[in-house]
Every structure is written in C-alpha cells, then in structure tokens.
Backbone as numpy.savetxt, mean C-alpha at the origin, in Angstrom:
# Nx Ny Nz CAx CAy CAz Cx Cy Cz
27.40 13.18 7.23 26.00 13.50 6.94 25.56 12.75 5.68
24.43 12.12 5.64 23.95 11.11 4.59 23.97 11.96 3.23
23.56 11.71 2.03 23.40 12.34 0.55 21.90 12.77 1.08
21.09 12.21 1.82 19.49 12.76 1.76 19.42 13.97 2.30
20.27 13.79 3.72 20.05 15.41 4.69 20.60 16.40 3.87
21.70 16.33 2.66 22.40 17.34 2.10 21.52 18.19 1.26
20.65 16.98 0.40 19.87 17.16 -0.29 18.73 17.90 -0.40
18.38 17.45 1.29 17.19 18.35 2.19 17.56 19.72 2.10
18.94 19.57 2.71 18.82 21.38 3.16 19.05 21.95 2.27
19.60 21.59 1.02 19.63 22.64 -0.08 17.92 22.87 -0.56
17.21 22.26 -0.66 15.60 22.79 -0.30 15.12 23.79 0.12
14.62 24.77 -0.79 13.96 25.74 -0.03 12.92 25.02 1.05
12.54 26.14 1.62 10.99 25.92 2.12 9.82 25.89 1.37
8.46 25.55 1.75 7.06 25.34 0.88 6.88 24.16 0.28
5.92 24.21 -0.68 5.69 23.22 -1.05 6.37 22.73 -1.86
6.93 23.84 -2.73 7.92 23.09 -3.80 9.44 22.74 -3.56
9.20 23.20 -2.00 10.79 22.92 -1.52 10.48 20.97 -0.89
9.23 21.05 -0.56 9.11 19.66 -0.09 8.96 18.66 -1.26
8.57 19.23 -1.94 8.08 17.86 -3.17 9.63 17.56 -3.91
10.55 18.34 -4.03 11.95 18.14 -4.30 12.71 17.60 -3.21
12.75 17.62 -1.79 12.97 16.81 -0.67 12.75 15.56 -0.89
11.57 15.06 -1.06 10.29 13.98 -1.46 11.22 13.24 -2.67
11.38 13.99 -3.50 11.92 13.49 -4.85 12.93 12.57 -4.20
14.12 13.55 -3.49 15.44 12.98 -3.25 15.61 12.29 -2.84
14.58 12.08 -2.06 14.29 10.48 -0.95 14.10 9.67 -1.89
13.28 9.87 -3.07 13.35 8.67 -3.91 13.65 8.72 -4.65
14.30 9.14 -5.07 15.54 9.05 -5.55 16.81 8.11 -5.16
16.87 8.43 -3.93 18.11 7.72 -3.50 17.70 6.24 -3.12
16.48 6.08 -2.86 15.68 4.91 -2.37 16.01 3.96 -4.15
15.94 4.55 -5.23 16.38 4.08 -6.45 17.83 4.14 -6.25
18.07 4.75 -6.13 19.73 4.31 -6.16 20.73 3.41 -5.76
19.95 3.34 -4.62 20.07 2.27 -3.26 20.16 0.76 -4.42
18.51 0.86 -4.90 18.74 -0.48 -5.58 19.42 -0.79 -6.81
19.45 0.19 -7.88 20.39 0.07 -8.74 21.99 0.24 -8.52
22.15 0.79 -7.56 24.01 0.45 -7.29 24.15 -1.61 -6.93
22.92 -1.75 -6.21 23.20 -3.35 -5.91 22.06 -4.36 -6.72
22.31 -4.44 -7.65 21.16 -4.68 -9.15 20.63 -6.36 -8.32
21.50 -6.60 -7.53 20.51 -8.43 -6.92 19.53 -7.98 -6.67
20.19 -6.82 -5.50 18.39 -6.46 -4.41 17.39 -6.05 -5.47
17.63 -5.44 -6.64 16.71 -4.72 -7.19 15.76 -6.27 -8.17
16.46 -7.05 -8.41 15.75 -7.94 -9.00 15.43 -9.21 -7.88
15.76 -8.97 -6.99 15.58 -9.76 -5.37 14.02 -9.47 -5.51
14.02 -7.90 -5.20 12.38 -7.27 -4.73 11.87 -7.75 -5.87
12.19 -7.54 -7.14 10.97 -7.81 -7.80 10.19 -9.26 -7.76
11.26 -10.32 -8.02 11.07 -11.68 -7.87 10.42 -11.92 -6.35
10.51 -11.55 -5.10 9.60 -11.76 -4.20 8.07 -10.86 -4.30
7.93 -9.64 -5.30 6.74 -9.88 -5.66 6.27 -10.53 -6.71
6.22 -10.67 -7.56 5.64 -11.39 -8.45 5.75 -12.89 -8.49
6.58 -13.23 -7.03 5.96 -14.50 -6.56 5.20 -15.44 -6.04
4.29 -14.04 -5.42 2.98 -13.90 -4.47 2.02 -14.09 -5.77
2.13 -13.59 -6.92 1.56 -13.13 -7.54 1.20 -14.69 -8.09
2.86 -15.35 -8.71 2.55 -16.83 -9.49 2.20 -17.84 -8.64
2.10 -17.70 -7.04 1.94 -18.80 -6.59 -0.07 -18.45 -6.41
-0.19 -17.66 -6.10 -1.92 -17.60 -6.14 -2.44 -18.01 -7.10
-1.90 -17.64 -8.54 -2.56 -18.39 -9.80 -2.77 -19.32 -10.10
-1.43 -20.55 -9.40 -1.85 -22.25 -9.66 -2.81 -22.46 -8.61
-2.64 -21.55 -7.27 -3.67 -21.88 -6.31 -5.21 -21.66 -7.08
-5.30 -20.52 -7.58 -6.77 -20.04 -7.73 -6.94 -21.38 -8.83
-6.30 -22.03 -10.19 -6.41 -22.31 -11.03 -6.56 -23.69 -10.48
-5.89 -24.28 -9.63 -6.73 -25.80 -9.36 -7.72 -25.53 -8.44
-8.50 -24.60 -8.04 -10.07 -24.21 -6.81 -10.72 -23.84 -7.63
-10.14 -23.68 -8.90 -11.41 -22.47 -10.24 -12.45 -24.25 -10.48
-12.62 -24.94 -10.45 -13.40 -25.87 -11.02 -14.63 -26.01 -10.03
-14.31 -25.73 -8.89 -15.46 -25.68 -7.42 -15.50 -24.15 -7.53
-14.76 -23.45 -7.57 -14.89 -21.65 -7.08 -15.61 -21.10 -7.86
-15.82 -21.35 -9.13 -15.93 -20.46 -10.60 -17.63 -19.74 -10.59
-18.71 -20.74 -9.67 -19.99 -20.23 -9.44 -20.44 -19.82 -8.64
-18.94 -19.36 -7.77 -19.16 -18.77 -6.11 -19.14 -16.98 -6.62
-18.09 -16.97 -7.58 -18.15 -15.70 -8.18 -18.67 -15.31 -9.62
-20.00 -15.63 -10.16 -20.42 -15.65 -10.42 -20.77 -13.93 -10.94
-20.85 -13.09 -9.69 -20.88 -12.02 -10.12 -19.88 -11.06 -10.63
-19.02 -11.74 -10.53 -17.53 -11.12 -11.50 -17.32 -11.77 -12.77
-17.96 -12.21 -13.28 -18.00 -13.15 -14.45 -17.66 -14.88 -14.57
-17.37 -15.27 -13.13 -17.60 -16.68 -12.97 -16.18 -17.17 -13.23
-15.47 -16.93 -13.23 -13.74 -16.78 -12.99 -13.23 -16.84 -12.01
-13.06 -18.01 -11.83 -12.48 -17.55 -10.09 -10.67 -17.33 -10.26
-10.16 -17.55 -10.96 -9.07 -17.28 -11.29 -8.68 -15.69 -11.68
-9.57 -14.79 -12.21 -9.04 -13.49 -12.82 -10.03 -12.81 -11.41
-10.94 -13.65 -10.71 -11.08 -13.39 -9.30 -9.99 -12.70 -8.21
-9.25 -13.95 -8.09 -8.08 -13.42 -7.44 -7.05 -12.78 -7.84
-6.58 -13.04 -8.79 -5.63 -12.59 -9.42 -5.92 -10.74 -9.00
-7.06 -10.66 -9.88 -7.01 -9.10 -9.88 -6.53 -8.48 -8.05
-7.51 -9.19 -7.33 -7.65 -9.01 -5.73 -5.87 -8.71 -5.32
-5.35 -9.56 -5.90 -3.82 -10.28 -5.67 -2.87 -8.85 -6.02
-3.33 -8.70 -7.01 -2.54 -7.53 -8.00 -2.43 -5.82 -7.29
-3.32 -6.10 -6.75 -3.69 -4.32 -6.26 -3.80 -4.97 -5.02
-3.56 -5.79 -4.29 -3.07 -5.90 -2.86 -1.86 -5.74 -2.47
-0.98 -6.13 -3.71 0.71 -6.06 -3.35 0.64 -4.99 -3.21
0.40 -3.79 -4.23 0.53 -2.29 -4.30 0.39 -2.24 -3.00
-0.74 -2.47 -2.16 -1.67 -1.64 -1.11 -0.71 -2.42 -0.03
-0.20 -3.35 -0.06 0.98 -3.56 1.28 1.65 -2.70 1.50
2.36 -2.58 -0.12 3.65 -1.81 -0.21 3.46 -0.23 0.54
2.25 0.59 0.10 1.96 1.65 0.72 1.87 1.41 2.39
0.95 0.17 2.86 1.09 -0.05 4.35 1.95 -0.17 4.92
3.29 -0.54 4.65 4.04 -1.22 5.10 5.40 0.07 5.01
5.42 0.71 4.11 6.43 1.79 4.10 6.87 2.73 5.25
6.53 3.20 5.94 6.08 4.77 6.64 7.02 4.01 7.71
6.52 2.67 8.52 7.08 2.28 9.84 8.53 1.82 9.24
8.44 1.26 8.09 10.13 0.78 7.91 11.09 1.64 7.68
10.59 2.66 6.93 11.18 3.99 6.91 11.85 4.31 8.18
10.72 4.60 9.02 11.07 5.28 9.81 12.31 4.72 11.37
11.70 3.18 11.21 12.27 2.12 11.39 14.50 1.83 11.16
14.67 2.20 9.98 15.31 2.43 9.29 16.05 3.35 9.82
15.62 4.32 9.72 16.63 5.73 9.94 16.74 5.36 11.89
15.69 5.55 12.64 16.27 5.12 13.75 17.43 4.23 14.21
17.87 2.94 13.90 18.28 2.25 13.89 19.81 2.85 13.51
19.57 2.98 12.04 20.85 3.81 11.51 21.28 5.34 11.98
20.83 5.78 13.23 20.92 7.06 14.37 20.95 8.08 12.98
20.18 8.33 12.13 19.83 9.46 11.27 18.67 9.88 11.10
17.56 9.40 12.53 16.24 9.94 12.29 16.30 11.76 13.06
17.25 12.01 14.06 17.79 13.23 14.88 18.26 14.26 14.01
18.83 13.89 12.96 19.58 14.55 11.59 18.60 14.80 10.49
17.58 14.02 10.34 16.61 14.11 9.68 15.68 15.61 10.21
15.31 14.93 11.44 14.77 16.32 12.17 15.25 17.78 12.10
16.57 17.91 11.78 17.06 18.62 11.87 16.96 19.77 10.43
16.91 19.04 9.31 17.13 19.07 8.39 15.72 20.00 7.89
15.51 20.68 6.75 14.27 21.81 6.49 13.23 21.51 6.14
12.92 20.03 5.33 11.84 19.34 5.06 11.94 18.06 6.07
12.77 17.51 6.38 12.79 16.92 7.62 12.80 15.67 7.33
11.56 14.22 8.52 11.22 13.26 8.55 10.23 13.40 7.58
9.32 14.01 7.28 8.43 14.00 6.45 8.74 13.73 5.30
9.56 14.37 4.46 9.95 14.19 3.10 10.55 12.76 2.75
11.18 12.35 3.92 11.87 11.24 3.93 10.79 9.68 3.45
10.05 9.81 4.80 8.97 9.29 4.65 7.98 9.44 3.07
7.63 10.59 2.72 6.69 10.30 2.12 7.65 9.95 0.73
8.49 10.38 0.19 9.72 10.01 -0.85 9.87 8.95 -0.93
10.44 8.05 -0.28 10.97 6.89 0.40 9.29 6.40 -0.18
7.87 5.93 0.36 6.96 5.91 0.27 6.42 5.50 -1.17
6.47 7.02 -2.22 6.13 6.77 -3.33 7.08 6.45 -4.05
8.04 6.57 -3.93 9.21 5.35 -5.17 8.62 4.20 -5.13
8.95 3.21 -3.51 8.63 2.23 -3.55 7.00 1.82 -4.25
5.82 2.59 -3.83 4.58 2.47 -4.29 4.88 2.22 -5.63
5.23 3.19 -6.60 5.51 3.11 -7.75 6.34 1.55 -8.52
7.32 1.22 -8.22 7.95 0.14 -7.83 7.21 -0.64 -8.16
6.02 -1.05 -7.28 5.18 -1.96 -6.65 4.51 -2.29 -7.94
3.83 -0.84 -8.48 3.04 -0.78 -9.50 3.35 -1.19 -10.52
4.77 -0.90 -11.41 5.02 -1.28 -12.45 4.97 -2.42 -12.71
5.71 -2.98 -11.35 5.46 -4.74 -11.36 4.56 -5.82 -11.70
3.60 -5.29 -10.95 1.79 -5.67 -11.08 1.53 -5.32 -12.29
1.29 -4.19 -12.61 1.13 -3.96 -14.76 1.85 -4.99 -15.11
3.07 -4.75 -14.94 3.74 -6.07 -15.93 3.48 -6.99 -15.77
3.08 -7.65 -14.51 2.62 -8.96 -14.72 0.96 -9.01 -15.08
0.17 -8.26 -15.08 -0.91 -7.82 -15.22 -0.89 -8.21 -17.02
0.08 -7.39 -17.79 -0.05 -7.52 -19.25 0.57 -8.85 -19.85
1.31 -9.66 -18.50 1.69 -10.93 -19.03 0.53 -11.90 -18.90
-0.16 -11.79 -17.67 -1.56 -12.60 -17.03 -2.13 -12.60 -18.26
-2.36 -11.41 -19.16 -3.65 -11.25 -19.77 -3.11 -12.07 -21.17
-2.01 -11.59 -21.60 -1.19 -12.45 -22.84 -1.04 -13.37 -23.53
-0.93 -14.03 -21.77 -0.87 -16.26 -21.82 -2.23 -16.38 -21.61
-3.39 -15.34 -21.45 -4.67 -15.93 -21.07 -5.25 -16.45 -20.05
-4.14 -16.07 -18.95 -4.53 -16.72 -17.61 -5.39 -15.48 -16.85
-5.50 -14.40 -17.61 -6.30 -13.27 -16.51 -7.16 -12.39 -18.05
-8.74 -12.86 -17.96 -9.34 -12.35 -18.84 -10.10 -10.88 -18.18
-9.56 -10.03 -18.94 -10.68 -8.73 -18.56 -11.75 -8.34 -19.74
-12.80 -7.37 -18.92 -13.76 -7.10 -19.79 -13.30 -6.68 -21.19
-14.18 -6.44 -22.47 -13.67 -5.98 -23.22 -13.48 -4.47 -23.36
-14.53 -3.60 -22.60 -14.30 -2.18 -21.94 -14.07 -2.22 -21.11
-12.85 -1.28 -20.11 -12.66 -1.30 -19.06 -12.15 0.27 -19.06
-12.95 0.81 -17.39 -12.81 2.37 -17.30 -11.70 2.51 -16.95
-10.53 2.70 -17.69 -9.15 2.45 -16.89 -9.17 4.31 -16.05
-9.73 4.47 -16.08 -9.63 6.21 -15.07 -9.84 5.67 -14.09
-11.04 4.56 -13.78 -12.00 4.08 -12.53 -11.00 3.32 -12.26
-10.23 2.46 -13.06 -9.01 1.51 -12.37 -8.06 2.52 -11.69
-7.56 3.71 -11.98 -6.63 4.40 -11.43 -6.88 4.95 -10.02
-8.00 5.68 -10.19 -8.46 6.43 -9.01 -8.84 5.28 -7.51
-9.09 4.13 -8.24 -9.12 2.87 -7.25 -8.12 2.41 -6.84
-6.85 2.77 -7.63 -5.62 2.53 -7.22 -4.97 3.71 -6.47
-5.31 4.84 -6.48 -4.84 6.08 -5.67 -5.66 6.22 -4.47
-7.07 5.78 -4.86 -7.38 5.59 -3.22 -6.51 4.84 -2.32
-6.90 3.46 -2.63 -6.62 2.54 -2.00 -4.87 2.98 -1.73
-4.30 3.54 -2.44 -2.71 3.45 -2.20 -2.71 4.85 -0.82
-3.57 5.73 -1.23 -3.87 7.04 0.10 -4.30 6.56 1.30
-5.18 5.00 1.25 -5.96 4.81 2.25 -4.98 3.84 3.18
-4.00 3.06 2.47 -3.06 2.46 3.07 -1.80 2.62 3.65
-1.34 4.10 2.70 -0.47 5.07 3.45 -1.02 5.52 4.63
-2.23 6.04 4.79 -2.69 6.66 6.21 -2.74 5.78 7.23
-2.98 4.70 6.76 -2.62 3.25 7.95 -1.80 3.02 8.31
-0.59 3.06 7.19 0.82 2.78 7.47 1.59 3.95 8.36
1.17 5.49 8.05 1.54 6.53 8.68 0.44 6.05 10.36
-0.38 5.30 10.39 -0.50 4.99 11.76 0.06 4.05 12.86
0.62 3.61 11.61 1.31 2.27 12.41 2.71 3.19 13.05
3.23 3.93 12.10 4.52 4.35 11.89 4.48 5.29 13.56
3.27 6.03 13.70 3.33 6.74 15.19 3.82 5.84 16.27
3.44 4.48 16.12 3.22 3.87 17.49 4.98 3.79 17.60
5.24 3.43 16.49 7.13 3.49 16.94 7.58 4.26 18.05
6.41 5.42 18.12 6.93 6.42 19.69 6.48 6.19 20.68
4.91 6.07 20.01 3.86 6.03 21.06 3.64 4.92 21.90
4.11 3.77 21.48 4.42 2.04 22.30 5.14 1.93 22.41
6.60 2.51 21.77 7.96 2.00 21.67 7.79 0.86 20.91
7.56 0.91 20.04 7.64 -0.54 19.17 8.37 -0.11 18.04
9.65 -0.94 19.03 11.05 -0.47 17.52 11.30 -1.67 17.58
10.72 -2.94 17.43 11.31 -3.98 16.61 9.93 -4.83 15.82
10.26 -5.32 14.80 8.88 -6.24 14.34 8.17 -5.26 13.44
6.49 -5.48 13.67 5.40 -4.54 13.18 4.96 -4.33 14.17
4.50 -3.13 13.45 3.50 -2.21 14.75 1.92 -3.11 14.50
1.14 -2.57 16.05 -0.37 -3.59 16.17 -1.11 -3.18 14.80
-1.46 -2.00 14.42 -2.08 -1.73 13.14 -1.68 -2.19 12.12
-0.65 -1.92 11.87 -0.79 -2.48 10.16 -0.86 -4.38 10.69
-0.01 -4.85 11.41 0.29 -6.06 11.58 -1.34 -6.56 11.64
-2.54 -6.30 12.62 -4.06 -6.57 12.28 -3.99 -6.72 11.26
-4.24 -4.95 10.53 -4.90 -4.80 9.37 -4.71 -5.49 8.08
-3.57 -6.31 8.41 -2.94 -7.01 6.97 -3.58 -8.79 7.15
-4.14 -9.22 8.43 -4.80 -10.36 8.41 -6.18 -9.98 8.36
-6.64 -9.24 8.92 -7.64 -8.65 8.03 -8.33 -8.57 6.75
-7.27 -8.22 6.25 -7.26 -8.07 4.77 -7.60 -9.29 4.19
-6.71 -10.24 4.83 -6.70 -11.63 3.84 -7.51 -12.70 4.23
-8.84 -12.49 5.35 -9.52 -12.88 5.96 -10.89 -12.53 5.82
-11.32 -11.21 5.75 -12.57 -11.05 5.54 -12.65 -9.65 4.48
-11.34 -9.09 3.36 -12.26 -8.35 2.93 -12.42 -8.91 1.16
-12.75 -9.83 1.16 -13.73 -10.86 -0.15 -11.32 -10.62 -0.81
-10.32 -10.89 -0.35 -9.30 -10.73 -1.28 -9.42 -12.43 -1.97
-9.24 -13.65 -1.51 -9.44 -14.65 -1.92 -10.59 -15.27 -1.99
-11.40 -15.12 -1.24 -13.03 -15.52 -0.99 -14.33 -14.72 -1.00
-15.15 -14.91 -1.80 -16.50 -13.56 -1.85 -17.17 -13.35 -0.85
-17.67 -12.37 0.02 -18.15 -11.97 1.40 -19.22 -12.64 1.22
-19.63 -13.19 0.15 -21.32 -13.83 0.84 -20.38 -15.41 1.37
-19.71 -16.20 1.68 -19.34 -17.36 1.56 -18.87 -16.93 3.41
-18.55 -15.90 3.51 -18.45 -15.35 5.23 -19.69 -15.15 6.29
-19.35 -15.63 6.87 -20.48 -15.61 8.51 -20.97 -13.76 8.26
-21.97 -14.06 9.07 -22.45 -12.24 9.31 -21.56 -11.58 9.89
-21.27 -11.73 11.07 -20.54 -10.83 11.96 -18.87 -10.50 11.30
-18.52 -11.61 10.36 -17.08 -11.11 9.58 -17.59 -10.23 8.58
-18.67 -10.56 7.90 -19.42 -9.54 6.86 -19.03 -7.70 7.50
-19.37 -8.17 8.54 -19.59 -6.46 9.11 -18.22 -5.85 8.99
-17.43 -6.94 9.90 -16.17 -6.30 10.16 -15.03 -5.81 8.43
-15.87 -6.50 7.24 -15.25 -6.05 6.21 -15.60 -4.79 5.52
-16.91 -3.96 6.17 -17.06 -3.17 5.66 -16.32 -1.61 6.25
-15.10 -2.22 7.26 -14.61 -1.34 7.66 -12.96 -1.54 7.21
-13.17 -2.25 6.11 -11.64 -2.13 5.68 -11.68 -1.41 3.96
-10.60 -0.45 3.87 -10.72 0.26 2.70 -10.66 -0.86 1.26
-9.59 -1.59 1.87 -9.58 -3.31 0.89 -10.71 -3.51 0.37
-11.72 -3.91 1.28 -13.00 -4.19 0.77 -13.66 -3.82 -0.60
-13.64 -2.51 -0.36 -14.28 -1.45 -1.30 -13.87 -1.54 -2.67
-12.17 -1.10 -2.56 -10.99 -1.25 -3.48 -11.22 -2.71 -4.61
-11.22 -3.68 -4.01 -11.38 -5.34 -4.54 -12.25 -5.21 -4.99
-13.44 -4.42 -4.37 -14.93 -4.85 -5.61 -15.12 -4.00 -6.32
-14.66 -2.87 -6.49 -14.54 -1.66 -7.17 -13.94 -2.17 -8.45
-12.73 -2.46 -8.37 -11.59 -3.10 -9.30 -12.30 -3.89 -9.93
-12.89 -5.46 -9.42 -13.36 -6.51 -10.60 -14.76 -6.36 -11.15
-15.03 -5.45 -10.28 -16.62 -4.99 -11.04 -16.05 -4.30 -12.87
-14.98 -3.24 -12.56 -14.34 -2.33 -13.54 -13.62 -3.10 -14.52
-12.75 -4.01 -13.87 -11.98 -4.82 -14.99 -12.61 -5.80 -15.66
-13.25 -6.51 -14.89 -13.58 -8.32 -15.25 -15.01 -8.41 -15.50
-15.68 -6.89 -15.04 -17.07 -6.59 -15.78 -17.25 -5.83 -16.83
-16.53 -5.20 -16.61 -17.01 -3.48 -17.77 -17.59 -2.65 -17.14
-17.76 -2.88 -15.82 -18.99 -1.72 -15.01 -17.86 -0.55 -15.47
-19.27 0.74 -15.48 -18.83 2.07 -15.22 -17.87 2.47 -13.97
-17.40 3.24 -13.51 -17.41 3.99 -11.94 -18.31 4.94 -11.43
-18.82 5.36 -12.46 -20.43 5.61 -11.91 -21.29 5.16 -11.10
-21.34 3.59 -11.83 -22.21 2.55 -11.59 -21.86 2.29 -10.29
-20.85 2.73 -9.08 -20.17 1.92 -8.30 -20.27 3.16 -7.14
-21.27 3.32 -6.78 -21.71 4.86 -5.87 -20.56 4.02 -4.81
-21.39 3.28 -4.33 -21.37 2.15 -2.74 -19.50 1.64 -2.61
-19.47 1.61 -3.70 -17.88 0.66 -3.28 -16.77 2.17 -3.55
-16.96 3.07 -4.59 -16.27 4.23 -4.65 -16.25 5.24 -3.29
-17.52 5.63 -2.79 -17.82 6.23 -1.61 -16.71 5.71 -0.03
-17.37 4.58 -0.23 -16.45 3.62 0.90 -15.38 4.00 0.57
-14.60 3.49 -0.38 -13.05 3.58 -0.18 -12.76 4.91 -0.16
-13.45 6.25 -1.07 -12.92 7.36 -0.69 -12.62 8.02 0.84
-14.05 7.27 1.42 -14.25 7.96 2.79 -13.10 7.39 3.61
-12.57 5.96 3.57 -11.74 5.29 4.05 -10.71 5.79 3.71
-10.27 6.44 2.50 -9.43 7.10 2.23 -8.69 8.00 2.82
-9.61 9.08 2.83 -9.93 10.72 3.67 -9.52 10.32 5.28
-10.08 9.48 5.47 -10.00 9.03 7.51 -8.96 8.85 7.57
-8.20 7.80 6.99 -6.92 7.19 7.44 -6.07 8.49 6.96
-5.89 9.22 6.27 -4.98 9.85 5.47 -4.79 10.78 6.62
-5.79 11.76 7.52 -6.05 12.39 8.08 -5.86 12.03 9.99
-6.33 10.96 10.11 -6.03 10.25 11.20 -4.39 9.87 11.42
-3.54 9.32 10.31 -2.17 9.01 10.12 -1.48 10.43 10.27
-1.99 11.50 9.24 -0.94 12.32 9.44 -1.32 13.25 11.13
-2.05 12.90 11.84 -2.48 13.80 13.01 -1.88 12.97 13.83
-1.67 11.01 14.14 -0.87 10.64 14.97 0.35 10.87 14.90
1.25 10.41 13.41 2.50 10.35 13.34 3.05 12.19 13.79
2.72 12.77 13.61 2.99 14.47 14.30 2.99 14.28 15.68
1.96 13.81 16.06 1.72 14.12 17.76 2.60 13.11 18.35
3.10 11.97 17.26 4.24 11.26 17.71 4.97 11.80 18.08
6.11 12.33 17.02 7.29 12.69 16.95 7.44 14.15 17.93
6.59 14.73 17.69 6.37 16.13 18.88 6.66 15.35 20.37
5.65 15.02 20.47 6.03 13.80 22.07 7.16 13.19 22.46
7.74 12.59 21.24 9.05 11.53 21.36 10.12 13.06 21.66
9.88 14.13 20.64 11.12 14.96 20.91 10.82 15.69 22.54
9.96 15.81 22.56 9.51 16.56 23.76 10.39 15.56 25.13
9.96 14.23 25.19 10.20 13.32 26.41 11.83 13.15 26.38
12.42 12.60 25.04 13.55 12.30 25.03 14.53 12.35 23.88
13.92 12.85 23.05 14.61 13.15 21.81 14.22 11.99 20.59
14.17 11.75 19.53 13.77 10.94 18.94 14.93 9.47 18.56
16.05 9.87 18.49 17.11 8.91 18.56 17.17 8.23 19.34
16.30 8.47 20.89 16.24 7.38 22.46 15.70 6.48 22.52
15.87 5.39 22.93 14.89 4.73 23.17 14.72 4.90 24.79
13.45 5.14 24.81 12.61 5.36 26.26 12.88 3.84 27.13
C-alpha cells in the first residue's frame, strides 16, 4: 500500500480530515522531488525556460510591437513577459487533475485510492496545489529577477491584492478545466496523451486570448471566441494592474469575466469528474480499461 493511501486513512472524515489528506498528497508530491534533487531542478529549468526564451523573442519584435500595445504602456516586452508569467502558473493548474489521475491509473493505485476515506479527491486536489504553488514561486522569482536586470518594468503602484486574486482566479478557473479534462479519462477512455479540453483550450490560449498579441491586431470572429476564455480576462486584468497602476476596481469588465469563468469551470469540473468516476465504477471498476 503506497505512503498516500496510509496517510489517507489515518484521516478523519470532514473537512479537516480532507484538507490533511490534500496536504499529504503534497506533501509527498514534494518528496517525490526532493529525494531525486535532478527532477526537482529539471522542472524548474523547463519552466523558466519558456519564460527566457519569450524575452529575446518579445525583445527583438519590441521595436515594431511597442505601439501595438500602447495601452499597457508601450512595452511590448513587459507585454509578454507578464502574459508569459501567469500562463505557466495557469498550465500548471490545467494540466494537473488528468496527469494525476493519469498517473495513479497506470500505476493500478487509482482502485486503492477509491478505497481509501478521502479518496481520489484529495489526491487530486493535493497533488494539484503543491505543484500550482511550485509553479508560482518560480514565476516570482523570475518575476523579481525580470524586474532587477530591467528587462520587465512595472508600474510604480501596483494593487498587489488585485495581482493575487487574478492569480487565484485564473488558477480556480484552470483547475475546473483541468478537472474537465480529467473526467473524459472515463468518459472517452482517453488514457493516453491529453484529453480534447485542455489539449483545445491550451491553443486557444496562445492564439486568440491577446497572451503574445493584443486582440485588436485579431480578425472579429477570433475576437469573439476570446471572450470565452478565462485567459483573456486574467492577461488584461494583470497588465492593466502591474504595467499600469490601474486599480481592481477600475477593472469591473476583465475581473467579472474571469470570476464568472471562474465559478463555471470550477463547478462544471467538479460535476463531470464525479459523474465520471461514479460511471467508470458503476460499468467496470475504475482500474479497467473498457
């Protein structure tokens, strides 16, 4: 029996029996990487490589780009960057839930999981926010190096509450995506690769919701389709806050959006991935493949 299921069942029940479940998952999800210190500096170096290769990109296009964004202070470099920075986060949340879950199947401990008093859930959402967290520190740190060497100028006020809550949306709104993707593992049988949702939603992202390019520079009909991604909202929320000084007040239209995008997915994810796993146990047990 794994260290997680042990961990589980010594868990009471409720809430505070789950948020200590939750813990242990990430807990061990840290452990995982500090017993093998490459992987742990592996992950970091493949993010913050996304991070240095966009900057020489943005920094030789900043001489043509710089009056396209104009309304972020004419930077096309602390343009992307920022976009760049709070996108890794928002993968990392998308992308969790199916590998997770992914994971334990594979390794025949998603049946044992079930079994266990906080269950798949804890696993998942544990597993989840370590990594999120992870994600985050990374981005700050390179965030306070960007700003250091001078390659990423922010306002001289900035609502860092309005930066947070833009970062907890967006990290809620991408978990609920990712917890949608994570259903189809039952609901399609799609146990290898990515599932159709997140796998869209992540070209999406880097296509029409303004992450490298500003939505006025997009056709109409992509215009539309960006106002249905929580990204959207998140990205202009952020450089309005950082690279302007805007309030979050000031930001009815882009706060609203992402909350509401928030609320949907969060709510929509946790109502498929249930009616998943209920189904999968119901037909054939969750360890089968159908």
């Amino acid at each position: 029996m794994s260290d997680f299921v042990m961990a589980v069942e010594e868990q009471p029940a409720g809430v505070v029996g789950f948020l200590r479940a939750s813990l242990a998952a990430a807990w061990l999800e840290f452990k995982a990487l500090s017993v093998f210190p490459s992987n742990l500096w592996l992950a970091a170096a493949q993010e913050l490589t996304t991070v240095g290769v966009w900057y020489f990109v943005a920094a030789f296009l900043s001489v043509a780009a710089n009056g396209v964004v104009a309304d972020y202070g004419g930077n096309y470099v602390a343009y992307v960057l920022a976009g760049v920075l709070l996108n890794q986060v928002g993968l990392t949340a998308l992308l969790s839930p199916f590998t997770t879950i992914s994971q334990a199947f594979w390794d025949k401990r998603l049946e044992t999981y079930r079994l266990a008093v906080q269950g798949i859930w804890a696993n998942v959402i544990g597993r989840l926010g370590w990594q999120v967290l992870f994600s985050s520190v990374l981005q700050v740190l390179a965030a306070i190096a960007l700003v250091a060497f001078g390659a990423l100028h922010l306002a001289h006020h900035v609502d860092w509450s309005g930066v947070a809550l833009v970062w907890l949306l967006l990290v809620a709104a991408n978990a609920g995506l990712g917890l949608m993707g994570a259903s189809l593992f039952f609901l399609l049988e799609v146990k290898n690769g990515e599932d159709p949702i997140t796998w869209t939603y992540r070209y999406l992202v880097q296509i029409v919701s303004g992450l490298y390019v500003p939505l006025v520079v997009l056709p109409g009909w992509l215009r539309a389709v960006s106002y249905a991604l929580p990204q959207t909202y998140a990205f202009e929320a952020l450089r309005l806050l950082a690279l302007q000084g805007a309030a979050t007040g000031a930001l009815p239209g882009a706060m609203t959006g992402l909350g509401l995008g928030a609320g949907a997915a969060l709510v929509l994810g946790i109502v498929m991935l249930r009616w998943a796993l209920i189904r999968a146990e119901r037909l054939s047990g969750l360890g089968v493949v159908v």
